[in-house]
C-alpha positions in Angstrom: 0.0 0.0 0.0 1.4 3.3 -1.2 0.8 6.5 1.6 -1.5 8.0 -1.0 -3.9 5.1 0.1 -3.5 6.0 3.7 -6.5 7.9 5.2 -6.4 10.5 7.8 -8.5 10.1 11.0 -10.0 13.9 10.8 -11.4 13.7 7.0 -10.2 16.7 5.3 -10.6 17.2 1.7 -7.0 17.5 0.3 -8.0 20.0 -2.6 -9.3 22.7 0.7 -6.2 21.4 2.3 -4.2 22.6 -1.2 -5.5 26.3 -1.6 -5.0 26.6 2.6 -1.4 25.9 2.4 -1.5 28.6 -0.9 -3.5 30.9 1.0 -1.0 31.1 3.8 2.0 31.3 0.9 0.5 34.4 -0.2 -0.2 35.8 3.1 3.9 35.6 4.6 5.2 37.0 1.1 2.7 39.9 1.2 3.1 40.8 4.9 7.0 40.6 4.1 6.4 43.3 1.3 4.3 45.0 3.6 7.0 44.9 6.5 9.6 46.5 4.2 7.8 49.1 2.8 6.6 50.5 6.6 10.1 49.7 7.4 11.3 52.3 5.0 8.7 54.7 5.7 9.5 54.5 9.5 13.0 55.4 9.1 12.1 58.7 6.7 9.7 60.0 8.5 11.8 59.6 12.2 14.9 60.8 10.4 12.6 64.0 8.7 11.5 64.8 12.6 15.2 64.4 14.2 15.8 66.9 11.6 13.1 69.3 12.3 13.6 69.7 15.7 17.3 69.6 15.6 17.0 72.6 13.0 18.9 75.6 15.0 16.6 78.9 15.5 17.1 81.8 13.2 20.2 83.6 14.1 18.4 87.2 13.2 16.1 87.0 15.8 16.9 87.9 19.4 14.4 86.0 21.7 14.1 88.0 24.4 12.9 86.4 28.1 10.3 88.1 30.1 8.8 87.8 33.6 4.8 88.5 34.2 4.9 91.3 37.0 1.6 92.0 37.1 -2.0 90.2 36.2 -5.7 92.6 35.6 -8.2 89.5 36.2 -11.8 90.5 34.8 -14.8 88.2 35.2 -14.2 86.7 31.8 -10.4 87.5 30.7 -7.2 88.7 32.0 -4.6 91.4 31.1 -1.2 90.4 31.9 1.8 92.3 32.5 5.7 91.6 31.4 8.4 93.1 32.1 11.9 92.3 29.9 15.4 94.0 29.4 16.6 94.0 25.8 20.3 95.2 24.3 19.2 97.1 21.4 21.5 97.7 18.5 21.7 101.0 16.6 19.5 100.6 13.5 16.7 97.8 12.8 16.0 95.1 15.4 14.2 91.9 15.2 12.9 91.3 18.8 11.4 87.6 19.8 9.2 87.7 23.0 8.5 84.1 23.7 7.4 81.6 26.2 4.2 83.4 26.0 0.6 82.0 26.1 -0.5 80.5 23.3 -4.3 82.2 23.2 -3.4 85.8 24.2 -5.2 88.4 21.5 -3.0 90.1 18.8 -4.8 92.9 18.9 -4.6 93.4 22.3 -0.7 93.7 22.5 0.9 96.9 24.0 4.4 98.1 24.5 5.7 100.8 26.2 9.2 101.0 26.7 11.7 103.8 29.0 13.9 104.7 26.3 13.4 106.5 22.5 12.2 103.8 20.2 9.9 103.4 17.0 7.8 100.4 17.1 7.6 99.4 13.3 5.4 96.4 13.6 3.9 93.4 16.4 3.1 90.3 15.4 2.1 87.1 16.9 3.4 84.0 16.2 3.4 80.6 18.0 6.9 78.1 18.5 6.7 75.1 16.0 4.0 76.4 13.7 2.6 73.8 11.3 5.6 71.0 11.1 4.6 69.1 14.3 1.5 68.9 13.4 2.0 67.1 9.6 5.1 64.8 11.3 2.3 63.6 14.1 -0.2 62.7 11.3 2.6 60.5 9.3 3.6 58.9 12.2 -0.2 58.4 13.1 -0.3 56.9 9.5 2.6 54.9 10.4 1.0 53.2 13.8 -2.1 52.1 12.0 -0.1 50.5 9.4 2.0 48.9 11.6 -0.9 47.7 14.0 -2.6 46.1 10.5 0.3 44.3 10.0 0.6 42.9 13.2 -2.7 41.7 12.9 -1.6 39.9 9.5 1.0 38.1 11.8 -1.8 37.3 14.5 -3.9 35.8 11.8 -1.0 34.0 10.2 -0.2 32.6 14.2 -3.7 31.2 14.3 -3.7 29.6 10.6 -0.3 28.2 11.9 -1.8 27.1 15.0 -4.8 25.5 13.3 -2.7 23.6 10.7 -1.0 22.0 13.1 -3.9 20.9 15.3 -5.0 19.3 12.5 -2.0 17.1 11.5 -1.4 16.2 15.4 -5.3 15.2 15.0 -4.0 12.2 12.0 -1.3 10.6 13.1 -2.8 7.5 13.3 -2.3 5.2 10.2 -5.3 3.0 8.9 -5.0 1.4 5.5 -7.4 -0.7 2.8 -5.6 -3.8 4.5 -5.2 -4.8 7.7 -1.5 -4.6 7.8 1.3 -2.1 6.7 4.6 -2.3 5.8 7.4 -1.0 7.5 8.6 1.2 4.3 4.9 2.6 4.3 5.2 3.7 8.4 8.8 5.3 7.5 7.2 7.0 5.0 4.4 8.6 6.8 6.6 9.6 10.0 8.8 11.6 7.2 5.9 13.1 6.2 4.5 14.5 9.7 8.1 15.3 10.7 9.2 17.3 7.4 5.3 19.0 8.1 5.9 19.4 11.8 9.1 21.1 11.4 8.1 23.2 8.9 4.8 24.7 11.2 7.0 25.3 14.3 9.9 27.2 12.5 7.1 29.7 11.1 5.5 29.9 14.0 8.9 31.5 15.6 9.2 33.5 12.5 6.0 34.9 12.9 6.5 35.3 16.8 9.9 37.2 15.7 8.1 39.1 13.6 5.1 39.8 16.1 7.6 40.8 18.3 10.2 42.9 15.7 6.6 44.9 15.1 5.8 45.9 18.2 9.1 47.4 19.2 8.6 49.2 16.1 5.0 50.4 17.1 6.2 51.2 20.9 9.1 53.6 19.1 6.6 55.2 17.0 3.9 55.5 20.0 7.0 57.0 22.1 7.7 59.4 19.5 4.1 60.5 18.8 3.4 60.9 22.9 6.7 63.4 22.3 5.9 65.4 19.9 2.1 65.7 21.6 4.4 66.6 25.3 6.0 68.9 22.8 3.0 70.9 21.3 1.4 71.3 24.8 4.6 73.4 26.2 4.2 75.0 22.7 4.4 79.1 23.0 3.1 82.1 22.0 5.7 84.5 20.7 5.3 88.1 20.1 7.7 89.5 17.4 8.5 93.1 17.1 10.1 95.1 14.7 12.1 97.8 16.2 14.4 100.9 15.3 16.8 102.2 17.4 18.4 105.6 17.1 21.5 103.9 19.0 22.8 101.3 20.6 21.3 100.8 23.9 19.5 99.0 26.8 15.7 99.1 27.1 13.0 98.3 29.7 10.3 96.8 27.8 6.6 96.8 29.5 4.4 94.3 27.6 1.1 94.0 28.1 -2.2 91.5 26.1 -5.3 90.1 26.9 -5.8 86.3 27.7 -9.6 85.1 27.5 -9.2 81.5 29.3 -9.1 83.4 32.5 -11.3 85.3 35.1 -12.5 84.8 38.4 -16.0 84.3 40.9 -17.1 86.4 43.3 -18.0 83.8 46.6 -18.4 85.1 50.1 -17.8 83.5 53.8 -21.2 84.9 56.5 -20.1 84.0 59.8 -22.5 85.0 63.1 -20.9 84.1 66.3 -24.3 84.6 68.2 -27.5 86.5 67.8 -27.0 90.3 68.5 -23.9 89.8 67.1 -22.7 91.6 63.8 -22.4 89.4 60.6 -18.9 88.9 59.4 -18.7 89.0 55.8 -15.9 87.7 54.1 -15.6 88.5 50.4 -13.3 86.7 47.7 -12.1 85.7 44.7 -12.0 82.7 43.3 -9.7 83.4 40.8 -8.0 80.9 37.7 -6.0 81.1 34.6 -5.2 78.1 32.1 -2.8 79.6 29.9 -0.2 76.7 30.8 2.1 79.3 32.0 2.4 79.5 35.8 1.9 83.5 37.3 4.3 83.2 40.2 4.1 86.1 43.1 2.6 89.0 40.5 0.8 91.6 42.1 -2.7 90.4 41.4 -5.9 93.0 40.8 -9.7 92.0 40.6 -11.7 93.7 38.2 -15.4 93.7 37.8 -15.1 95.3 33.9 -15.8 93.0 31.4 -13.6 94.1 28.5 -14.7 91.5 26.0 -18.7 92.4 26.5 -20.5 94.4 23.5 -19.7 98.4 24.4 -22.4 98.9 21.2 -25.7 100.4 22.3 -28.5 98.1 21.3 -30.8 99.5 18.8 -34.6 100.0 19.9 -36.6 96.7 17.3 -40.4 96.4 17.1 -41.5 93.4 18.3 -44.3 91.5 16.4 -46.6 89.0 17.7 -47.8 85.3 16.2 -48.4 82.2 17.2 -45.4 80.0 18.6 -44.9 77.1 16.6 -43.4 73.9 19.1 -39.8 73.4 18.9 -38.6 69.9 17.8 -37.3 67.9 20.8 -34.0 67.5 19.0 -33.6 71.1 18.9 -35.1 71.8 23.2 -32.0 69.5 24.0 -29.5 71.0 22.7 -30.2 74.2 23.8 -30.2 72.3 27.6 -27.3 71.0 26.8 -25.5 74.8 25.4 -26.9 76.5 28.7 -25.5 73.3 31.6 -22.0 73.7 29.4 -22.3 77.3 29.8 -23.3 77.0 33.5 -20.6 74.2 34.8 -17.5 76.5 35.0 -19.4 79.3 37.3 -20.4 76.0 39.1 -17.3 74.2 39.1 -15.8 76.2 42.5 -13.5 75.5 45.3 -13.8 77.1 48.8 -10.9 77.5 50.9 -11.9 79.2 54.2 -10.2 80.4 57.6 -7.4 82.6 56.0 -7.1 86.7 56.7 -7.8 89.2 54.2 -4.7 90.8 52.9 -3.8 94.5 52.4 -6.3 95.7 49.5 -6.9 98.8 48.0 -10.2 99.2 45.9 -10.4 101.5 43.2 -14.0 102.8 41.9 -14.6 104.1 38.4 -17.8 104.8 36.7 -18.7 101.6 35.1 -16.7 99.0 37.4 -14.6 98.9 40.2 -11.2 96.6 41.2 -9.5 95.5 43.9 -5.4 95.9 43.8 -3.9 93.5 46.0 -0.6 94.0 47.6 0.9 91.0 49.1 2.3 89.1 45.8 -0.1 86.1 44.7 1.4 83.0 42.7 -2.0 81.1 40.0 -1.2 77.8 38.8 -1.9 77.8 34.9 -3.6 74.6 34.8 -6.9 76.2 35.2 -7.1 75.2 39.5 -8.9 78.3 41.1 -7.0 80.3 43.8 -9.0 81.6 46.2 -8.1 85.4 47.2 -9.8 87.0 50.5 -10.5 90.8 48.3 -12.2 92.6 52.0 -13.0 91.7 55.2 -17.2 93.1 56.4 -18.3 93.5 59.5 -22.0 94.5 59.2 -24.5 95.7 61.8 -27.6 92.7 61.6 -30.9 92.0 63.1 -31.9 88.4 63.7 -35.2 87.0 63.9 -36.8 83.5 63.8 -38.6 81.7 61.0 -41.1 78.6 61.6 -44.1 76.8 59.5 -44.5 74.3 61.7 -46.6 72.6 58.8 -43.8 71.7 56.9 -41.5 71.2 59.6 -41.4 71.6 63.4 -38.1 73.7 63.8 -37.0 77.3 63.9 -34.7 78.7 61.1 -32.8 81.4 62.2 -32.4 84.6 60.0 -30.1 87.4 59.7 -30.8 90.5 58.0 -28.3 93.0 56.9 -29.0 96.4 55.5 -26.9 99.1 54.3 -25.1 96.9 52.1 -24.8 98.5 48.7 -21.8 100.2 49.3 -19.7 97.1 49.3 -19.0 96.3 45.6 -20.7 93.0 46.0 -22.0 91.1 42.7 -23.5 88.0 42.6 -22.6 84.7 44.1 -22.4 82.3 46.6 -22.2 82.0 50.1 -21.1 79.5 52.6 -22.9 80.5 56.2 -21.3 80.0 59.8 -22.8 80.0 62.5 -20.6 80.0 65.8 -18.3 77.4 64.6 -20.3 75.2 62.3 -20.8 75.1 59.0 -24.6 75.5 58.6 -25.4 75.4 54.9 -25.3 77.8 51.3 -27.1 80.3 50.3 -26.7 83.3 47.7 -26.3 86.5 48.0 -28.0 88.7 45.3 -26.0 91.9 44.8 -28.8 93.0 41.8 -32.0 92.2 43.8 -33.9 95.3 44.5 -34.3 94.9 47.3 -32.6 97.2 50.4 -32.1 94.4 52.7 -29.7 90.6 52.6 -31.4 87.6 54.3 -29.4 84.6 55.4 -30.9 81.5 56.9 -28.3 80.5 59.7 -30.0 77.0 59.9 -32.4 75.4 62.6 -32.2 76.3 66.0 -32.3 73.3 68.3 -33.3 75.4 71.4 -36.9 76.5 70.3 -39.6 74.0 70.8 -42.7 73.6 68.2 -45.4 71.6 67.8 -48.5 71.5 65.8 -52.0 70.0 66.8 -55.5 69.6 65.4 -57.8 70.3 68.1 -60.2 67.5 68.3 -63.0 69.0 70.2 -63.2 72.1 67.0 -63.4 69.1 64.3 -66.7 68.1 62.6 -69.0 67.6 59.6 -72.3 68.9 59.6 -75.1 68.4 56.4 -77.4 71.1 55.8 -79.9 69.9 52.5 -77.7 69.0 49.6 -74.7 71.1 51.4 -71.3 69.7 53.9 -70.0 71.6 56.5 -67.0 70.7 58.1 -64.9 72.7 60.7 -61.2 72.3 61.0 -59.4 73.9 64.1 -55.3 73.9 64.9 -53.1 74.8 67.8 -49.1 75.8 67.4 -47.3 76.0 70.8 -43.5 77.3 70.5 -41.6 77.4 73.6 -38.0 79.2 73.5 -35.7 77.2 75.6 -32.8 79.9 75.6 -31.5 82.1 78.7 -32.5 85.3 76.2 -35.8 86.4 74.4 -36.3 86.1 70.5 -38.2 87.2 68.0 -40.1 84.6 65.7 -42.4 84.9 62.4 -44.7 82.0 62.9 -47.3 81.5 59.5 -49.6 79.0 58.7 -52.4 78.0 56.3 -55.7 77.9 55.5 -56.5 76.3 52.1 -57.9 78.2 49.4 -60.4 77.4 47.3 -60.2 77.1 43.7 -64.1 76.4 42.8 -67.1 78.4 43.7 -68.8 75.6 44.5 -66.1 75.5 47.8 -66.3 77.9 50.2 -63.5 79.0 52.9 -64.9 80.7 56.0 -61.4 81.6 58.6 -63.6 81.7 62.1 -60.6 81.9 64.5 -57.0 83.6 63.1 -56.0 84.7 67.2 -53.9 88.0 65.9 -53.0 86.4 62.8 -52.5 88.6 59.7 -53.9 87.0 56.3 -53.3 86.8 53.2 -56.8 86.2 51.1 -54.4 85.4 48.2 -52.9 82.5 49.1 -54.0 81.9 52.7 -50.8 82.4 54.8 -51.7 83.1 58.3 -48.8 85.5 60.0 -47.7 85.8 64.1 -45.3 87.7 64.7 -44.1 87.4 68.2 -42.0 88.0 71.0 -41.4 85.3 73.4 -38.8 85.8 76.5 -36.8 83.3 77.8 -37.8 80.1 79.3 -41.5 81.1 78.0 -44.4 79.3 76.2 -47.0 80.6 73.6 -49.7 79.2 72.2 -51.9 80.3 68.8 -55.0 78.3 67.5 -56.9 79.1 64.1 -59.9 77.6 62.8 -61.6 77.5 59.4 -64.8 76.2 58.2 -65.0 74.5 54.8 -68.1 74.5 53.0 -69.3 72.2 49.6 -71.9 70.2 48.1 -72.9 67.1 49.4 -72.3 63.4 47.6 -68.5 65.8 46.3 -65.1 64.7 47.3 -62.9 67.9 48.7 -59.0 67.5 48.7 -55.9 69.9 49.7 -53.8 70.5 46.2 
């Protein structure tokens, strides 16, 4: 029996078996070409960005260093302030002021200088223009090539693999006859091992190759993570043209605007005890992500907003139709535009407990700033610094807030008047009372209203409770008509060693049909309003004392109806 009459265990059709072993021919010799050409493509494009950024800088163009002296910090924006020293030759001078941010305004640059100079022209330009940029997209191109070829490899591993599981799957002999001959065994054992060898030693060329790959793609990854490293200490430069009438040394001033900076007003109410004044702290929560650190500038707060429309809006008619509904598509993204819009004033960090230093504030007639003199050092990465701008400490009244129907506890309330000469805007504010912190609130610096409230919490010390007074409750029927009567009792008793004042309210309900009528029998000194029936005490109740108030309403509706509060 020839071994062309042996049959394998596993029955697999020889003419598949024929175009598998072409198949995976084809597939070495074209990852091979493919290997090559990346190969070659690697090395040119490396060699092109060694050369790029070992190109020496012009040598007509002086870069000058500066140091930022001083920082303006508007609600939205920034001015910064440079100072630099420049060696000025007699005749035309190209002047480089880098390590600058990247997103100041061109058209915000000013120079003013201590010595006679002509300024012939500024311009902004930013390190590593454009070059960067096209070598990261070749070697992008480059890592996707090379990560498709090693998936080639990991496919031709697996055909490898499943070749071989195969053949170790036949290696038993069974022929037409029962018996075969020794020639015929030698045969077939030459055959497995000449196939064995040949499917290890490619699969350690392919693992070689796997492995050659991805030391190539790790090069290329570490070379693209460089040049990214590279663009984000990237800097704005500001190049000036200059003439000198001789040769000499100059103090340069430079000054531009920055937009990816500003700062939040956010205040500190502290009331060590009632009769007490409120202390008012008032601060800044001031940040800056230009990547450039501002380390120990003398810092001022302004409340201008430079970059706002100074153009008068125009008086338009207004017309009147019918509102068409907006698609849903069209709602959410405008929800969206307006919680983007809202997260940075949102995004805020409170530091408390330090002293306000020495500030001097400076009013004008639109805006007002505060100039603060103990040096301040802003991280560029966009982290807020909280400043203390003043220090308040206002004259307040106090008095006590309860509706025991919603809850049986007294609020505490501070008001503050005489305010408006403070410079305060808009913000909020974390409340103290004695030595705890007792909640948020917000102050609102535009509200027309002459007095600030703050709600310093709950007051343990004041006892409330609320009753229905079952010998007042019951439902009469008169003909087709119900009549029930409803009666209540608040008792509040001030547990302190001092006397308070409190606002107690209630409720009666009010009706919404005609066909329900409210009669208020019993308000004992309340005030009410019809409107929305709130029912008003305000008292005074000394220490260690009691006081009791009881209402009573009648409720009046047809009979076989259903009534219910809303």
């Amino acid at each position: 029996m020839r071994f062309s009459h042996i049959q394998l265990n596993y029955q697999f059709d020889q003419i598949d078996y024929f175009i598998f072993c072409i198949y995976r021919t084809i597939l070495a010799k074209t990852v091979q070409l493919k290997l090559f050409l990346m190969n070659a493509l690697t090395i040119a494009i490396l060699t092109l960005t060694f050369t790029f950024f070992q190109q020496p800088a012009e040598t007509n163009i002086k870069k000058v260093p500066s140091t930022i002296e001083e920082a303006t910090v508007y609600l939205r924006g920034a001015q910064v302030t440079r100072n630099a020293e420049v060696e000025l030759q007699a005749g035309s001078n190209t002047v480089t002021f880098s390590d600058l941010s990247i997103q100041f305004s061109e058209a915000s640059i000013q120079i003013a200088t201590d010595k006679q100079i002509t300024i012939l022209s500024l311009s902004k330009s930013q390190s590593g223009d454009g070059m960067s940029s096209q070598i990261l997209d070749s070697l992008e191109a480059v890592k996707a090539d090379l990560q498709s070829q090693i998936e080639f490899k990991q496919a031709e591993q697996q055909v490898l693999s499943y070749e071989l599981n195969i053949l170790q799957s036949n290696q038993t002999l069974r022929g037409q006859n029962e018996k075969i001959t020794a020639a015929e065994i030698k045969q077939a054992m030459d055959y497995f091992r000449e196939k064995l060898t040949e499917i290890e030693t490619s699969k350690i060329e392919v693992k070689n190759s796997i492995s050659e790959l991805n030391e190539q793609l790790n090069e290329v990854n570490s070379e693209i993570n460089r040049i990214k490293q590279s663009e984000q200490r990237q800097s704005g430069q500001i190049i000036a043209e200059i003439q000198s009438p001789r040769t000499q040394i100059v103090n340069f001033s430079l000054s531009y605007f920055i937009s990816n900076a500003g700062w939040s007003p956010t205040y500190d109410v502290r009331v060590s005890d009632i009769g007490q004044p409120v202390d008012l702290s008032y601060k800044a929560n001031v940040y800056q992500q230009t990547g450039i650190d501002w380390n120990n500038v003398t810092l001022s707060i302004s409340s201008a907003q430079p970059m706002a429309s100074t153009n008068i809006p125009s008086f338009q008619p207004v017309y009147l139709g019918f509102e068409q509904p907006r698609p849903q598509a069209q709602f959410q993204a405008e929800q969206e535009l307006s919680t983007r819009q809202k997260s940075l004033e949102d995004n805020q960090v409170v530091e408390v407990g330090y002293s306000a230093p020495d500030v001097s504030v400076n009013q004008n007639q639109t805006s007002f700033s505060f100039t603060i003199e103990t040096p301040y050092s802003v991280p560029g990465d966009g982290d807020r610094k909280t400043v203390t701008l003043k220090d308040h400490s206002l004259p307040a009244s106090y008095r006590y807030y309860a509706l025991p129907k919603a809850r049986e506890k007294a609020y505490l309330r501070a008001m503050v008047t005489d305010w408006e000469e403070l410079n305060l805007l808009n913000g909020e504010a974390n409340l103290y009372f004695g030595q705890a912190f007792v909640g948020k609130s917000r102050i609102q610096a535009d509200a027309v209203s002459d007095t600030l409230e703050f709600s310093m919490g709950q007051d343990e010390s004041i006892s409330i409770e609320r009753s229905r007074l079952k010998e007042f409750t019951e439902k009469n029927f008169f003909g087709n008509r119900v009549r029930e009567t409803r009666a209540w009792e608040l008792t509040v008793r001030n547990n302190k060693n001092r006397s308070i004042s409190l606002t107690l309210v209630d409720q009666i309900p009010v009706s919404t049909n005609e066909d329900i009528e409210v009669d208020l029998q019993e308000r004992n000194g309340a005030s009410l309003n019809e409107d929305t029936g709130e029912l008003t005490w305000n008292l005074s109740i000394g220490a260690g004392e009691s006081v009791t108030r009881q209402f009573r309403y009648e409720v009046e509706y047809p009979s076989g109806k259903q009534i219910r509060e809303q």
